[in-house]
N, C-alpha and C positions, 0 to 999 in steps of 0.2 A: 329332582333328586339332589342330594346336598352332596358334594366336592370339596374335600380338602385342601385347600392352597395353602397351608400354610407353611409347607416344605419347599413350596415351587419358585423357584426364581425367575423374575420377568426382565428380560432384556431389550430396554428401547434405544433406537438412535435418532440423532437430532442434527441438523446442521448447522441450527444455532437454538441458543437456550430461553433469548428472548421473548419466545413465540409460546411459551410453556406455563401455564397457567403458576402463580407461585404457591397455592396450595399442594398443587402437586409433584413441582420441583422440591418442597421441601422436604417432601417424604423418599423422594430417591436418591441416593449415592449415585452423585459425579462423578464421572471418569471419562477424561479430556483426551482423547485419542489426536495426536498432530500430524497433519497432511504429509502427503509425501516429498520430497522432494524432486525436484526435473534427473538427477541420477537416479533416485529407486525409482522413477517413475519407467525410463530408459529400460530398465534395467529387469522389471514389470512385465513391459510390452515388448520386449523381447524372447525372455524365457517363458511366460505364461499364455501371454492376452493374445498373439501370433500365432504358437502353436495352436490354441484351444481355434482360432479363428479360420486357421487350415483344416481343421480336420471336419469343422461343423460346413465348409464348402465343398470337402471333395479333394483337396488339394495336397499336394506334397511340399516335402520342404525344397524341392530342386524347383518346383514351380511359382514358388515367391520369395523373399527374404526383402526386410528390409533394416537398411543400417541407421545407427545409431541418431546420426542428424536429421535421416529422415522424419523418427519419432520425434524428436527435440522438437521439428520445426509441426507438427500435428499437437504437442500438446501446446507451444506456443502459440500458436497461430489458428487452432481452433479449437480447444477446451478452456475452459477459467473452472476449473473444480482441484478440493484439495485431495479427492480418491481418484479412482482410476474406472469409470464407470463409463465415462464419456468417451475418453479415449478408447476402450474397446470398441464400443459404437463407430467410432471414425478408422480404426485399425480394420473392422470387419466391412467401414464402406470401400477401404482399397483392395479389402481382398476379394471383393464381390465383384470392383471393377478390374481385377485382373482375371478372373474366375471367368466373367462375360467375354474378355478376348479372348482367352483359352477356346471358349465353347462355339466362336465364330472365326476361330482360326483366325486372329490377326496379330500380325508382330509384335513382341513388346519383350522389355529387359525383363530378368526371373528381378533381376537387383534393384528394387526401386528407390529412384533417386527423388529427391526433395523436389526438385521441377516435376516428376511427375506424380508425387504427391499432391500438389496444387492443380496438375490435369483433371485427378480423379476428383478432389474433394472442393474446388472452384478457388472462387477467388477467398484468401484466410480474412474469416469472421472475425477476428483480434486482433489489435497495431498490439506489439510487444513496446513496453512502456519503458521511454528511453530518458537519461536522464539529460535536463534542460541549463543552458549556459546561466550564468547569475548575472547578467550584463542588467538585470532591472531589479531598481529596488523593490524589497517585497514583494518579494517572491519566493517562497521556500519550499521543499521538498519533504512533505512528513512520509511517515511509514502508517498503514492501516491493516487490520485484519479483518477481514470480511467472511462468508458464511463458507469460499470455495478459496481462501486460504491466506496469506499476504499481497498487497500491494502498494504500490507508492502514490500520494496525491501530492499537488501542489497546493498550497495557499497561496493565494493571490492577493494582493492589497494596492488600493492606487486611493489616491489625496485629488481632492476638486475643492476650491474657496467655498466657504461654509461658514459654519456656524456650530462645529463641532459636532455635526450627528453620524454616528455607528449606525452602517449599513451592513446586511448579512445575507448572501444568497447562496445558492447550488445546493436546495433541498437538505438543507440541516435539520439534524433533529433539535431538542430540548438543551442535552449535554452539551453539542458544539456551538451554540448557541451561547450558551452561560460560559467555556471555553473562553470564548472571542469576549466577554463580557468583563472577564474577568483581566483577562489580559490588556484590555485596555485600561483597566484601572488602575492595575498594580505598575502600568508604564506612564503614564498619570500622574502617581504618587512616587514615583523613584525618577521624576524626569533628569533631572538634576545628575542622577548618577551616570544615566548615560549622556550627558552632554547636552540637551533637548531644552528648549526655552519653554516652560511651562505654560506662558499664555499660548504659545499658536495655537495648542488645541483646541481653541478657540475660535482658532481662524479656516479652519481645513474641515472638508467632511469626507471620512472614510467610508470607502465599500471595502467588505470583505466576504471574497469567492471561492471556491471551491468548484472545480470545472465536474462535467459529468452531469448537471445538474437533472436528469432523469432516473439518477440512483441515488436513493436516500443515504443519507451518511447520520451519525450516530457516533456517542462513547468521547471519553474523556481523552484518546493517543493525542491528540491534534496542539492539545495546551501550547505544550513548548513550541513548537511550528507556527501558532497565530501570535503568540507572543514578541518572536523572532524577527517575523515578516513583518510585525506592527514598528518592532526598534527600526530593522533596515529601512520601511518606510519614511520616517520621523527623523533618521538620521540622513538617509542618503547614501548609505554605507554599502559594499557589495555582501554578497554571501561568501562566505568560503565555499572554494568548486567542491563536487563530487561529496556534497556534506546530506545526511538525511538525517533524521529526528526524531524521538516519539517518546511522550511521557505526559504526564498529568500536572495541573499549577492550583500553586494556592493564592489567595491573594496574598500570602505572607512573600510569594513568589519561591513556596518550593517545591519539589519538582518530586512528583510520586509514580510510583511505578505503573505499571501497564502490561495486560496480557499480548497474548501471541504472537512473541519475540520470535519464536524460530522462522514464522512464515516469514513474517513482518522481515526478518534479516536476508534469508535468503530471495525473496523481491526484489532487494535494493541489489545483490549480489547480480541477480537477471538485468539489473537495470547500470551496470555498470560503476554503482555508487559504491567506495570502497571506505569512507568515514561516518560513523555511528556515534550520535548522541543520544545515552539513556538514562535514565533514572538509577543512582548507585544499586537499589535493591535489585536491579533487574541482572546485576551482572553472574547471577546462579544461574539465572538459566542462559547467558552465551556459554557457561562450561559446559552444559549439556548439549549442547550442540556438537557434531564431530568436528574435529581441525580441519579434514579436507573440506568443508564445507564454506569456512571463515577465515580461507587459507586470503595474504595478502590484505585485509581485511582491519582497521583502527578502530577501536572502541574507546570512548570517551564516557565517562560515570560520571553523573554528575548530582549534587544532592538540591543548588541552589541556581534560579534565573541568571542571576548575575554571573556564574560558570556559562550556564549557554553562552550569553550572551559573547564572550569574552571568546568562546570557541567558536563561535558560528562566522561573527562580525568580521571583514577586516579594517583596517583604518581607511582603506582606497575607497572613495566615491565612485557612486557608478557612473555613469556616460550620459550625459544632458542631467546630470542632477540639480532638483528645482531649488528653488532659494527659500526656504523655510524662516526667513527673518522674521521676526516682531515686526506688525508694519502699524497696531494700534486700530483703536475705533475707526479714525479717519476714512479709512479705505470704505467699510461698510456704510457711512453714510454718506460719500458720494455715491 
């Protein structure tokens, strides 16, 4: 029988868009819904996801309650999603194990504390991502957004006697790939500007890693980050502490914008990083973010490489920094 759809509206959701054929992304209107934060999250699983999980047990409110760090340390230490789906799931494993002592009479607080959050739910499936000293060169801290919300990676980079060849590992896709490809070019061609003897590249052969390497990574944020890590490499130079990153390069070395700011900032905010470099266009959407959120919080705009570089770098060498001199043919044909 024939049915009229053509009044009907069809609502799909997606956790990323990548996976979506583009005949048929092109025909739907996007609407970008942003994860929540560790406060709404709090704030969630307090008023809603608790009560709803008391009452589908049997339970009262005098017979559980749990406070605020409890939940912090549940969606930190054992969910990575940007809704609130999984932590119900882990809210309703604690109230099932305090339901099961109720029902065999054994002692326990109504007020469940963080230790015995990890009694119920074992040992926490996630290390919360902490942010790493700059004592080695090249090594930087970008921002990523992934399918279950923000996070922070490191790029990694180290120099071994070579013959100038670019190495690339920890499951890169296409993008991060040409990223890393392109950054070593435009560092290459501007050696000069940051102080860099033009032949060594010549002499040194780069790896460049991305830890995690069982999760594929993807997308253009990393640019400025491989860039970065390639100068402090090549110079010797440290990072500025508490510094993270994220934006797109050109070979012209300028620096373009990049989605999913709000997770990507509050990540770094989890992770103790309190200076932000981003792309100038990007700075609309840190005003849409709430203040309490970017409270304490530096944001640096930047349009061109050469701003990174200047912000990121300091003049201090790091600790055993190697000697990047010209040493010439000679060396290679002994």
């Amino acid at each position: 029988m024939e049915y009229d759809l053509s009044k009907v509206m069809f609502i799909a959701t997606a956790n990323s868009l990548s996976s979506i054929q583009p005949a048929l992304l092109d025909r739907m209107e996007i609407i970008e819904v942003n994860g929540y934060t560790i406060e709404e999250k709090v704030e969630i699983g307090k008023k809603h996801l608790l009560p709803k999980q008391r009452e589908m047990h049997g339970l009262k409110t005098k017979d559980i309650s749990l406070s605020a760090k409890s939940i912090e340390k549940i969606i930190d230490e054992y969910t990575r999603e940007s809704g609130v789906r999984g932590l119900e799931k882990k809210i309703g494993s604690v109230v099932r194990g305090i339901a099961t002592k109720i029902v065999m009479e054994k002692p326990y607080q109504t007020n469940i504390s963080a230790t015995q959050v990890e009694e119920i739910l074992g040992a926490p499936i996630f290390d919360k991502d902490l942010y790493e000293d700059n004592n080695i060169a090249g090594v930087v801290t970008g921002l990523a957004w992934t399918s279950v919300g923000g996070d922070i990676l490191y790029i990694e980079s180290s120099l071994s006697r070579g013959k100038g060849k670019l190495s690339l590992t920890g499951n890169l896709g296409d993008v991060m790939k040409e990223s890393a490809a392109i950054a070593m070019a435009y560092l290459r061609s501007h050696a000069e500007d940051f102080g860099i003897d033009y032949r060594i590249f010549d002499e040194w052969d780069v790896n460049v890693h991305v830890p995690a390497g069982a999760t594929p990574k993807d997308g253009p944020s990393a640019g400025i980050t491989m860039l970065t890590a390639l100068t402090s490499l090549f110079t010797q130079r440290k990072i500025r502490a508490n510094l993270a990153m994220t934006g797109e390069i050109t070979l012209r070395g300028k620096v373009l914008p990049v989605g999913g700011i709000k997770e990507k900032i509050l990540a770094a905010k989890r992770s103790n990083i309190d200076t932000i470099i981003l792309c100038k266009s990007n700075e609309k959407d840190i005003l849409e973010i709430k203040e309490d959120y970017i409270k304490n919080m530096k944001f640096h705009y930047v349009k061109d490489m050469r701003e990174v570089i200047q912000l990121a770098l300091l003049d201090e060498k790091v600790k055993h920094a190697k000697d990047l001199t010209y040493v010439g043919q000679d060396l290679h044909k002994k």
